[in-house]
N, C-alpha and C positions, 0 to 999 in steps of 0.2 A: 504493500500500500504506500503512497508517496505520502511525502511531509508536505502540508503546503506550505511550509516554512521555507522551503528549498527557494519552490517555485516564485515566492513573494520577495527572497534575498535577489534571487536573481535581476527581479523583475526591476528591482532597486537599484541594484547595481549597472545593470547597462542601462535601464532611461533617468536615475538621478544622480549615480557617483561618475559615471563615465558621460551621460547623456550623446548615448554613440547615436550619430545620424546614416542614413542610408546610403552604403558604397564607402563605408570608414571602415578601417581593415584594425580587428584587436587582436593583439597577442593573450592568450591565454594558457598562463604556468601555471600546472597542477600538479603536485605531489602525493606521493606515497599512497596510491591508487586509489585517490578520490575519486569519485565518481557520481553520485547522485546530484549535488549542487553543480560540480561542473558540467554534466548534461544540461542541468534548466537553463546555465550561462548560454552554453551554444544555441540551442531552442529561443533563448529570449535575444542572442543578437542576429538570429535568423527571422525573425518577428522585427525587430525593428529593420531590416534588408541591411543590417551589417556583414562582413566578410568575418568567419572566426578563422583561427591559425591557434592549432593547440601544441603545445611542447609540454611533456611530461618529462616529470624526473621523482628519482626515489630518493631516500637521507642514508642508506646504508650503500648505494652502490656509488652516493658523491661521496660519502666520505669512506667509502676505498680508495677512489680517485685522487681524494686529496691528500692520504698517506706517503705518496711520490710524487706529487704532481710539481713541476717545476715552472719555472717565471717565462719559460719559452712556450711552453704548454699552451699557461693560461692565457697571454697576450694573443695567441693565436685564436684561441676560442673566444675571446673579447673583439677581436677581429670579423668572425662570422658574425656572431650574436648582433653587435653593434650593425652589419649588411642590414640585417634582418629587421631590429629597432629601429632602424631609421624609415624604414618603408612601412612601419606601423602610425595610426593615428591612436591609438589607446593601448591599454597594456590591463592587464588581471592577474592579480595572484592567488590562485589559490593554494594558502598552505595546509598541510596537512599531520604534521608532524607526532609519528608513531610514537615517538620514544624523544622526549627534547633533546635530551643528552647523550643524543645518538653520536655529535661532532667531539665527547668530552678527550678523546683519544686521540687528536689528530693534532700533530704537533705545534704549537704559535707560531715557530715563523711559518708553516704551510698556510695557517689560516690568516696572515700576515701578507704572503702572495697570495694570494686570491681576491681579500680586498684591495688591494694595492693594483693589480693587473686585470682583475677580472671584475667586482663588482663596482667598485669606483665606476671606471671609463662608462662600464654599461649601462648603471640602474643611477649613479648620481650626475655623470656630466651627459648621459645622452636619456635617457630614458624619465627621468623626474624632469628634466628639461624641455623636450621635445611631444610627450605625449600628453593625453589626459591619462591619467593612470589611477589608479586605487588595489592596495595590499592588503589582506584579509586574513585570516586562520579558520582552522575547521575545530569543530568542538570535540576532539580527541580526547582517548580515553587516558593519554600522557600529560595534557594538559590538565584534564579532571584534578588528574593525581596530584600538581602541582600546586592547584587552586586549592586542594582538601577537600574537595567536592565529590560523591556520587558522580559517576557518568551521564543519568539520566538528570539528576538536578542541575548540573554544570552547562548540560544541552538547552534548558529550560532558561539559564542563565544566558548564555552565549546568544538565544535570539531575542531574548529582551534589549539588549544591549547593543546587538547589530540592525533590529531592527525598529530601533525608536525613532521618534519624531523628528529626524532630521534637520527638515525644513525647518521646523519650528523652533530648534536650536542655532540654526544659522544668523537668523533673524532678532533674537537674545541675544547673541555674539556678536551687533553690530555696535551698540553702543564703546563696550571693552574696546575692539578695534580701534575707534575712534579715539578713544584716553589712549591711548597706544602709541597713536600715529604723533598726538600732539605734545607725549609727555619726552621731555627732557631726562629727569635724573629718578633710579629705580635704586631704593634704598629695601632690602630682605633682611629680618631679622628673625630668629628663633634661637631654639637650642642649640650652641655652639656653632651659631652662625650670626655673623654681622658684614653684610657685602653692599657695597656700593657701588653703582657704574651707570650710561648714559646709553638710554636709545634712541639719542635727537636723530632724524633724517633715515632711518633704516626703514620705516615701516611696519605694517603688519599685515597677517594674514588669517583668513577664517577656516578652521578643519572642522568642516561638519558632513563627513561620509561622504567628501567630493575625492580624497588621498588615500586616506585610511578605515578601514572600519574593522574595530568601531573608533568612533572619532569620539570628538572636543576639548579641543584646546584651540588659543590663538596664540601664533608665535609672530616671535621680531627676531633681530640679534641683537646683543651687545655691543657700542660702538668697542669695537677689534683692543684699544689698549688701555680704558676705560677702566677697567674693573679692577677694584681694591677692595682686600676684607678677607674672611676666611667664610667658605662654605661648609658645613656638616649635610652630606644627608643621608637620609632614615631604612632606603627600600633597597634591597639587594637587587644587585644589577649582572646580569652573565654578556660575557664580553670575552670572546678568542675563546669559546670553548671554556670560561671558567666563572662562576656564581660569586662576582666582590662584594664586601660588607661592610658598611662602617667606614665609607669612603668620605675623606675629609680632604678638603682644596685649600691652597691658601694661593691668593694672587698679587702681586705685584704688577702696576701696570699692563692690567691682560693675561699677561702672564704666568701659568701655574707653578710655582717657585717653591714648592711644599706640596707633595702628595699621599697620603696612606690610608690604609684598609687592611683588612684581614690579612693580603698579598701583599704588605707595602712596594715588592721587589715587581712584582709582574705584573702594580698596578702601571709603576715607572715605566715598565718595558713597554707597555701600551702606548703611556705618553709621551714616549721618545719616539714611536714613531716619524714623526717631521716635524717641522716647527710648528707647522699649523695644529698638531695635537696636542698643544701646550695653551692654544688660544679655544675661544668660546664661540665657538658658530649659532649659537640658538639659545635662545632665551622665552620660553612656552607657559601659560597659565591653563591647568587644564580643569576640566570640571561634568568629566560622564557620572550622569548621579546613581546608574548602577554599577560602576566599578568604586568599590572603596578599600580594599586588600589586593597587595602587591601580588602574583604571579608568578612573578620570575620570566615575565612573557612581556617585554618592552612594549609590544604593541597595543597592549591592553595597559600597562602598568603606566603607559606615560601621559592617560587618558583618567588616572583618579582623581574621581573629587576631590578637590580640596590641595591639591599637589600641586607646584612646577618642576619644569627639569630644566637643566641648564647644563650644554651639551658640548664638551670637546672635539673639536674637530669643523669639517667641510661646513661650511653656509651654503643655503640654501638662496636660490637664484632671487627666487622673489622677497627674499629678505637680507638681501648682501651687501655683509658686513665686510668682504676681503678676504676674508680668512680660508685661506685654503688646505686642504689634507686628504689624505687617505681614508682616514678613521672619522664617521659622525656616531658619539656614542651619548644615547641619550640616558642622563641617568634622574631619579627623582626624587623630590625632597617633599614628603607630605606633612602639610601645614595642620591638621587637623588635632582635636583638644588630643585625641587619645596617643596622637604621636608626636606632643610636647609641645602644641600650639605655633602661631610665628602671626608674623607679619609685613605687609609687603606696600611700601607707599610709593605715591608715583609722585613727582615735585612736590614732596613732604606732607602731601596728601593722605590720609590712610586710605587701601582699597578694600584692602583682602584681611581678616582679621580669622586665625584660629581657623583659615579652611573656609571662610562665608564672605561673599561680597557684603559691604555693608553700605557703599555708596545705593541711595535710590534706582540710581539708572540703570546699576550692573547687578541688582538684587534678578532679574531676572534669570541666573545663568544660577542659583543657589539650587541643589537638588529639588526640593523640592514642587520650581517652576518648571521643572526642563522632564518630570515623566508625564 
């Protein structure tokens, strides 16, 4: 018997996250032999007189792959891929992922070239640039495990969450935007954290299930050598194959001049990547009022209420700040009372208090408004 969950995400996804028109060609990535959602995709962009292009892959035979895989390798297949992206007008991810820590085995620097050769060139300078795109997850029995959730509870979770009000959040998230575009100096304060820095001229931008889903947040960047203070945050973050804790920042003019966590040594190794991994490409307030416990799954974790993340590495085109890199790692510091409260003012403003907007205009995006 079919979900018609399937068929409604689908339906979602090509006519409001992608809004593919008739004779626009999507790439469609599906993993680890999903199957029923990505059938409704093809069916729904065959309905809208889209062209689909499916590429499938598995997480146990990439990462035999990437056991050996060398930087001639991967440049060469960032070569085909990138033919291929470039003659697409959209892109779809569906993940799937059996077992998360399928990659925990494969050596840093392999998964070092690969970002570096393979996913950079593809998904960050041609693919996040050139398409309409939108990345997703499947409600996996590995993922269940991770949340602490039942399979079937977690499933019941996963389309709550994907399949919310969208629109209706977009349109909540215009005000924020707007304090965004106009404010000058962004002062974060909580537990073990006191950071100061400027987002005059960078912009912003609205994530409401047009990129990611599930979405909400609106992000800027930091202007590039701006930030001074120390950062603490709260939510465990996996990165190169490995789960950081406890990861605390300290900046110096942009900077990261001070780094540790659980790994203090391989949180370094990370951020010696290139220079650019030492600066802040992203600066996100987010606010899905049904995500409120970490994952261990950045795509859902960088979407809780109450949270921001502020993220080493590459900037994002619509919001660039210069900083360029290999590595964009987003990690997240949640504001809320039961994870030590904070606070977030925009030109000495208060916004964000303990996780809740409290300005009138921006009380709309508080959980509460947004199910």
């Amino acid at each position: 018997m079919k979900d018609p969950r399937y068929q409604k995400m689908a339906q979602n996804l090509i006519n409001y996250s992608i809004e593919l028109q008739p004779g626009e060609k999507v790439w469609i990535s599906s993993s680890d032999g999903e199957v029923d959602l990505t059938r409704e995709i093809i069916r729904a962009v065959h309905e809208a007189g889209g062209i689909p292009f499916l590429k499938l892959s598995h997480s146990k035979l990439t990462a035999a792959l990437d056991e050996q895989i060398t930087e001639e390798q991967l440049k060469l297949m960032a070569e085909v891929d990138i033919a291929t992206m470039e003659q697409m007008d959209a892109y779809l991810s569906v993940g799937n992922l059996l077992n998360t820590a399928e990659f925990n085995s494969i050596p840093q620097e392999k998964s070092k070239l690969r970002m570096e050769h393979h996913t950079k060139p593809l998904h960050y300078d041609v693919r996040a640039n050139r398409t309409k795109w939108c990345v997703f997850r499947m409600p996996s029995e590995s993922m269940a495990q991770d949340a602490g959730m039942s399979t079937e509870d977690f499933e019941d979770f996963y389309f709550d969450v994907c399949t919310l009000d969208y629109a209706k959040m977009y349109e909540a998230m215009g005000p924020l935007a707007e304090l965004m575009n106009r404010t000058d100096k962004v002062r974060i304060v909580g537990p073990g954290t006191d950071l100061t820095f400027s987002i005059k001229g960078i912009g912003s931008v609205k994530c409401s299930g047009k990129r990611n889903i599930p979405d909400g947040e609106v992000y800027t960047a930091p202007v590039r050598d701006s930030i001074n203070g120390v950062l603490q945050y709260n939510a465990p973050s996996r990165y190169s194959n490995f789960t950081f804790d406890n990861i605390r920042l300290t900046f110096r003019d942009g900077k990261i001049v001070e780094a540790t966590a659980n790994d203090s040594e391989r949180l370094n190794e990370v951020l010696d990547t290139d220079e650019g991994a030492r600066y802040i490409g992203e600066f996100a307030i987010a606010f899905n009022p049904y995500i409120l416990e970490p994952m261990n799954d950045i795509l859902f974790d960088e979407k809780i209420a109450g949270s921001f993340h502020f993220t080493p590495g590459q900037a994002y085109a619509k919001a660039d700040n210069g900083n360029k890199s290999a590595i964009h790692w987003d990690i997240v510091c949640i504001q809320r009372p039961e994870y030590g409260g904070g606070e977030i003012w925009f030109d000495d403003v208060l916004i964000r208090k303990d996780g809740r907007f409290v300005l009138p205009e921006l009380q709309g995006l508080n959980p509460e408004n947004l199910k």
